[in-house]
C-alpha positions in Angstrom: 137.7 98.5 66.3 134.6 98.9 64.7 133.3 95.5 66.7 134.0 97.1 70.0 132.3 100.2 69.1 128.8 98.2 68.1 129.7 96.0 71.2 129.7 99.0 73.4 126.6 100.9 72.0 124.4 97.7 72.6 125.9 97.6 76.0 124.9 101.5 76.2 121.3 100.6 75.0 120.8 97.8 77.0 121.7 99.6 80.1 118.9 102.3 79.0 116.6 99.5 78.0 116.9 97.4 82.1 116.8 101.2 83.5 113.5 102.4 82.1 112.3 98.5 82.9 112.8 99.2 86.8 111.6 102.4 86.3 108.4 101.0 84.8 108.2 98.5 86.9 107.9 100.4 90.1 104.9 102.5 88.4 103.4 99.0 87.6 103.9 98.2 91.4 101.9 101.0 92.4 99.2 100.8 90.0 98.7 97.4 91.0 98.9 98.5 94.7 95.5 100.2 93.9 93.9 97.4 92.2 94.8 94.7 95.1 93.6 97.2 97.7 90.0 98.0 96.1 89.8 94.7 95.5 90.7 93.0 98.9 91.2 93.6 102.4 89.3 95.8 104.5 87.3 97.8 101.5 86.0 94.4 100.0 85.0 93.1 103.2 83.5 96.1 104.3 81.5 95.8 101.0 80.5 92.4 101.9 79.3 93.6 105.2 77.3 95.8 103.5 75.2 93.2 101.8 74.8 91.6 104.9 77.5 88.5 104.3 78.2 86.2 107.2 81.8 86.3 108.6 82.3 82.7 107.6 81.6 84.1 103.7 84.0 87.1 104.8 86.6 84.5 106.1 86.3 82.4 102.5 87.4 85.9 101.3 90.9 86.3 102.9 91.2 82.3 102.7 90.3 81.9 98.7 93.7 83.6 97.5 95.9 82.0 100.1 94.5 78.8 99.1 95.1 79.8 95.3 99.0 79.6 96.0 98.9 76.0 96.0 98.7 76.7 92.1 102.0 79.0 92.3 104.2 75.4 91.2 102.3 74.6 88.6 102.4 78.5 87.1 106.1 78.2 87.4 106.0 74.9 85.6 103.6 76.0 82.6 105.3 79.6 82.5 108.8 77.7 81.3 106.8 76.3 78.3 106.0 79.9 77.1 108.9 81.9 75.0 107.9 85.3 76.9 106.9 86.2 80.1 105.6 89.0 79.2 103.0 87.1 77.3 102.6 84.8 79.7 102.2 87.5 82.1 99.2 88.9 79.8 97.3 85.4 79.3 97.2 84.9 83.1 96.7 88.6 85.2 94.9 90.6 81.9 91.7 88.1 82.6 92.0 87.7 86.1 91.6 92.0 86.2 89.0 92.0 83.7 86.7 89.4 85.7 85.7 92.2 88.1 83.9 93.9 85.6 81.3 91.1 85.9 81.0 92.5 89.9 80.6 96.4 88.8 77.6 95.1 86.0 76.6 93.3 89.2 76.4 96.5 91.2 75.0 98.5 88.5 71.7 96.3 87.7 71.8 95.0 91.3 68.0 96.8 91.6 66.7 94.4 88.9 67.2 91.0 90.7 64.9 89.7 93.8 67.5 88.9 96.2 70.5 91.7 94.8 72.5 91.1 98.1 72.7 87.7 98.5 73.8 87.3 94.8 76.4 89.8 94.9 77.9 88.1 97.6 78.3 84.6 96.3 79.6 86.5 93.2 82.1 88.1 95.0 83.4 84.9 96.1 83.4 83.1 93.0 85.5 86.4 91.4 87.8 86.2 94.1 88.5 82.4 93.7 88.6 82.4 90.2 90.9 86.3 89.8 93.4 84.0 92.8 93.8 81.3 90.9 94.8 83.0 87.6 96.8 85.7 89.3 98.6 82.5 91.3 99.7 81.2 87.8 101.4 84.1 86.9 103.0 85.0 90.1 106.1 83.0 89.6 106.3 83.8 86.2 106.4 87.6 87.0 108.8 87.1 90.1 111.4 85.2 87.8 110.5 88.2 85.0 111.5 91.0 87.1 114.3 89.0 89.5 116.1 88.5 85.8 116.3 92.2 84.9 117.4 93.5 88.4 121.0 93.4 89.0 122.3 91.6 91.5 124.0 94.6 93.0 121.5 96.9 93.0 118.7 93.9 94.3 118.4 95.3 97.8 118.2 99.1 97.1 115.9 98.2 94.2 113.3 95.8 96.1 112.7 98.3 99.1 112.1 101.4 96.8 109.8 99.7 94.9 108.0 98.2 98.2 108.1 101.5 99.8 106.5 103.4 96.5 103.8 100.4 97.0 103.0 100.9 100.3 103.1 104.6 100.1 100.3 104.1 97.3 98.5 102.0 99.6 98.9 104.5 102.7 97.0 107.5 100.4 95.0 105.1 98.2 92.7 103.1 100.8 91.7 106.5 103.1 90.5 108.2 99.7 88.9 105.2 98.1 87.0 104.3 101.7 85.8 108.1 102.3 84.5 108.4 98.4 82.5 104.8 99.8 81.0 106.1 103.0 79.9 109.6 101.3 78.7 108.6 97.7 75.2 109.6 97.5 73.8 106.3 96.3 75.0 104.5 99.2 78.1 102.8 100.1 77.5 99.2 97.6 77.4 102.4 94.5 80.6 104.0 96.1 82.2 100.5 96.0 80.8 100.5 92.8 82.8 103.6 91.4 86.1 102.9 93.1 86.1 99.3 92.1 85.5 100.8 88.5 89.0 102.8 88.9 90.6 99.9 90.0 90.3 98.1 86.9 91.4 100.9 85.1 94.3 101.1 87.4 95.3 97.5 87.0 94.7 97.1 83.8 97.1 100.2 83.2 99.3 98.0 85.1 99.6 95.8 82.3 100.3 98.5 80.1 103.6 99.8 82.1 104.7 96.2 81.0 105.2 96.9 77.4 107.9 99.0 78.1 109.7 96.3 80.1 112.4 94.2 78.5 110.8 90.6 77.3 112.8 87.9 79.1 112.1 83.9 77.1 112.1 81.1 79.9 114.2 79.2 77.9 117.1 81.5 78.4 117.7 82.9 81.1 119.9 86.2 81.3 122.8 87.5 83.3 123.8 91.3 83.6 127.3 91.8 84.6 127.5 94.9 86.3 131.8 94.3 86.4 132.1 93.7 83.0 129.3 95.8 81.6 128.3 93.0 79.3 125.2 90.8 78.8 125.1 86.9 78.3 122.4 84.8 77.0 122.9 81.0 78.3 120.6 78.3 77.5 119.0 76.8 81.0 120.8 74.0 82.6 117.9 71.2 83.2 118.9 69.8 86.8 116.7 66.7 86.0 113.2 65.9 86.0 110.3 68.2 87.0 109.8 65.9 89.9 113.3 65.5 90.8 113.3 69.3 91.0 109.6 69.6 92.8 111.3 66.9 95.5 114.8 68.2 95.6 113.4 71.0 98.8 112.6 68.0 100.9 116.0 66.5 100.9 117.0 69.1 103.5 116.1 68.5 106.8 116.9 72.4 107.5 114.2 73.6 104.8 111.7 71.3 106.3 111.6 72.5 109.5 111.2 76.5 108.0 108.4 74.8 105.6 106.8 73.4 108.9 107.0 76.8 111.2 106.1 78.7 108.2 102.6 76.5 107.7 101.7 76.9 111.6 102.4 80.2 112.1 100.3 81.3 109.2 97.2 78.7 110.5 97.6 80.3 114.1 98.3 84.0 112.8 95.3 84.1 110.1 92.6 82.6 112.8 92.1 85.8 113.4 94.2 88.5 111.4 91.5 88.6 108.8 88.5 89.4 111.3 90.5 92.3 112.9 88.7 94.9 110.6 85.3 93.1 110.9 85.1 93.7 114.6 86.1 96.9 114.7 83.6 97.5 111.7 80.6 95.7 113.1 81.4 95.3 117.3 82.8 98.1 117.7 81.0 100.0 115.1 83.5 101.7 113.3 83.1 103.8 110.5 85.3 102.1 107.3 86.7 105.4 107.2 88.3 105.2 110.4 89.3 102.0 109.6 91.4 102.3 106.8 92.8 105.1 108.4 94.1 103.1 110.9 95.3 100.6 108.5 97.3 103.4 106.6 99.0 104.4 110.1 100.1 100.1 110.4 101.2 100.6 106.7 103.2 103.7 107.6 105.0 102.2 111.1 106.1 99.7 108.6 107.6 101.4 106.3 109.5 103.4 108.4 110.6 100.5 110.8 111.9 98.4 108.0 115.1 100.5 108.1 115.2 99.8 111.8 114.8 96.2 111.3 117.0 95.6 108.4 120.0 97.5 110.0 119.4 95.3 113.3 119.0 92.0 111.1 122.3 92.9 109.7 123.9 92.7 113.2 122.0 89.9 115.3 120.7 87.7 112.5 117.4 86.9 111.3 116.3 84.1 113.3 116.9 86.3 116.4 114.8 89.1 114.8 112.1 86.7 114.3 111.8 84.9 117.9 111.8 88.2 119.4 108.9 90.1 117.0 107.2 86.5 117.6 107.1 86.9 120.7 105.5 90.5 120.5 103.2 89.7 117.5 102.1 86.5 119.6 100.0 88.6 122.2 98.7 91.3 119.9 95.0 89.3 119.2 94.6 89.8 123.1 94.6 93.2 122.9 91.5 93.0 121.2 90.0 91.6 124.5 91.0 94.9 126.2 88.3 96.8 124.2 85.7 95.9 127.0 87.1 97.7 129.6 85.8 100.9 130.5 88.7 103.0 130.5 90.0 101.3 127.5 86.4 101.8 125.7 86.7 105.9 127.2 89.9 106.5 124.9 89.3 103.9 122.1 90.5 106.1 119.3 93.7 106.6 121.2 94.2 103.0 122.1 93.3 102.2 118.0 96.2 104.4 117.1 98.7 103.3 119.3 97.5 99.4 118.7 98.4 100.1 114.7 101.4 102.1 115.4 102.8 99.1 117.2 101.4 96.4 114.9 102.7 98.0 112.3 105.9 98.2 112.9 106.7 94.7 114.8 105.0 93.1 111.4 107.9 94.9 109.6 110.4 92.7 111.4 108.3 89.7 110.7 108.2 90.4 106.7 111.8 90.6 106.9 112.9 88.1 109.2 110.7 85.6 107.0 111.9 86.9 103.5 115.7 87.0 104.2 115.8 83.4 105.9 113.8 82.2 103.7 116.2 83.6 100.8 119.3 82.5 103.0 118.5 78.8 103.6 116.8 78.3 100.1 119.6 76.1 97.6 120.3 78.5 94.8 119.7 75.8 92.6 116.0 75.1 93.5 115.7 78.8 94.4 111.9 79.4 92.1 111.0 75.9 93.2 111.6 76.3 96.9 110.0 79.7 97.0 107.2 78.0 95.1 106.5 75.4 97.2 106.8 77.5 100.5 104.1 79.8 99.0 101.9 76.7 98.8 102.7 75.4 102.1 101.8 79.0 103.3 98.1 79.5 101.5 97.1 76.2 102.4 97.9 76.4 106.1 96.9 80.3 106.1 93.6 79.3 104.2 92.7 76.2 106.6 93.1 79.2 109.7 90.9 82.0 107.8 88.3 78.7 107.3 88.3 77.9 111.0 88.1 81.6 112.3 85.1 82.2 110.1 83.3 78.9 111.2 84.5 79.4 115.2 83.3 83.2 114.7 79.9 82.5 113.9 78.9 80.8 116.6 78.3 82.2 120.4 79.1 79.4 122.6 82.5 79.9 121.2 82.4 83.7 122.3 82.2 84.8 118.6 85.6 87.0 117.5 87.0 87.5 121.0 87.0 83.5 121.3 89.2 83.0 118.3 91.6 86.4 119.1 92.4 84.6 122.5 92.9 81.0 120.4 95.0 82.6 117.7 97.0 84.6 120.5 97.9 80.6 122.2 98.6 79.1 119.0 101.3 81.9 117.9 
């Protein structure tokens, strides 16, 4: 009697103790939201632009991280050696945040070097490379971490409130952060300055939120039984070799043809995804305040289509799902090429807004086609592996397409950015 009673209030406290982890967890999502943001995508290139970087150095930008993910296997391999992935968690993403205080000292004493632009630049790039890579050793790690405490009943409900509270973060974040930029009295490179100082906070606060999570040791793994209200620690079965388990993937001719369409469309997609925001910044001379906006109204037709596309995924499939969003995605870099005509150019704002609406949501589908089929033909087995591996294949192939777009968009007998949106739109 009295072993039940201690058996039950350790069930009780466990319970508590996985709730207030998700809980956490979601606030760590969104505070991480904020850091990612400031730190990449349209604000940091805008930033760049500023200085007067090429779009080749603005290319190596979106390319470096996508290239880091060739790393994500090896951070899976190391983060099984550790005994916590909280601490593992700490050693890889606390220094990969604190590096960008070496770009705010940059901005600060910028007025003190000979050539402050051109050195902020190449520092941007080496911080971005070198944040990638670290972050890319801990991504696994911090996947497995948080896969471990969700239960499996609860996965799906779980996952798309805590990408919602993400993207809703992102959808008021990036507007705020661009308009304190274009209307900081110093100039925009000290308004970058002052959000990218918030970011760190906001990240590294991130890391806080973790403390509150429950530890999980890679060499256990642990099951919550939501039917039997219990908790069981099992020792980890080694299915052979590291190789064996590296090559296992390629043993299914089914996973290698999702490996190969998954490395060409992200070549033929990121030719030109990344220079989107550039033209509108620079040809069609944008202000980055318009610009994020634009990107919060994509962020917000994604959102809210997700519940279109997952109810319709649950009926036709997810292959179906994908051809047809394909399709549509395929042709979107072509609208870009509309933006010379005069009555297009009349009502540009208009045709902006309705452009995001509609990327927006078809790239909704796309996430979800590619994350449930990927999760559907993955081997349970070799699921951390597979997923590992495809993230590789991905920011290689994605990297290599960000690389050529920047080199093709530099020069004018290859019609600068409208050459590679009509390239990318063929490829897709």
């Amino acid at each position: 009697m009295i072993i039940e009673t201690y058996a039950k209030q350790e069930e009780k406290e466990l319970k508590i103790s996985v709730r207030t982890s998700l809980r956490v967890s979601t606030i760590d999502g969104s505070l991480s939201t904020v850091f990612s943001n400031i730190t990449g995508g349209v604000l940091l290139s805008s930033f760049l632009l500023d200085l007067g970087a090429s779009p080749f150095q603005i290319g190596m930008v979106a390319s470096l991280p996508m290239l880091a993910n060739l790393l994500q296997p090896l951070g899976a391999l190391f983060s099984n050696f550790s005994h916590s992935r909280h601490d593992y968690g700490l050693w890889t993403f606390l220094p990969s945040r604190l590096l960008w205080l070496i770009l705010l000292i940059g901005i600060i004493f910028r007025n003190v070097n000979p050539n402050p632009s051109d050195q902020l630049v190449y520092l941007a790039l080496i911080l971005v490379m070198t944040s990638s890579i670290l972050a890319a050793l801990g991504s696994a790690s911090w996947m497995s971490w948080l896969a471990a405490l969700v239960p499996s009943k609860l996965r799906g409900r779980y996952y798309s409130i805590r990408s919602i509270v993400s993207n809703i973060t992102g959808l008021f974040c990036v507007p705020i952060a661009s308009f304190i930029i274009s209307h900081w009295q110093g100039g925009t490179i000290s308004g970058y300055g002052i959000v990218l100082s918030v970011s760190i906070v906001a990240g590294l606060a991130s890391l806080f939120c973790q403390q509150f999570m429950v530890d999980i040791n890679p060499q256990k793994y642990q099951i919550v039984s939501q039917a039997e209200g219990k908790v069981e620690n099992c020792l980890e079965k080694h299915q052979g070799n590291v190789f064996n388990n590296l090559i296992a993937p390629f043993k299914d001719r089914n996973l290698i043809i999702f490996l190969v369409y998954f490395a060409l469309w992200g070549f033929a997609v990121n030719i030109s995804t990344p220079f989107f925001n550039l033209y509108m910044l620079k040809n069609l001379s944008v202000d980055i305040t318009w610009v994020t906006l634009f990107s919060s109204l994509s962020n917000g037709a994604n959102i809210l289509m997700l519940l279109v596309w997952g109810r319709l995924s649950d009926h036709t499939g997810n292959r179906p799902l994908l051809l047809f969003s394909g399709m549509a995605i395929s042709i979107t870099p072509l609208f870009w090429l509309l933006t010379g005509i005069e009555p297009i150019q009349a009502n540009l704002w208009i045709f902006l807004v309705i452009f995001h609406l509609f990327l927006g949501g078809i790239w909704a589908a796309i996430d979800l086609g590619s994350n449930n089929i990927q999760i559907g033909i993955a081997p349970m087995e070799h699921h951390a592996t597979f997923f590992a591996i495809a993230s590789a294949v991905a920011g290689i192939s994605s990297a290599l397409g960000t690389t050529l777009g920047g080199i093709l968009a530099q020069y004018a007998h290859y019609q600068g950015f409208l050459g590679i949106f009509f390239l990318s739109a063929i490829l897709r």
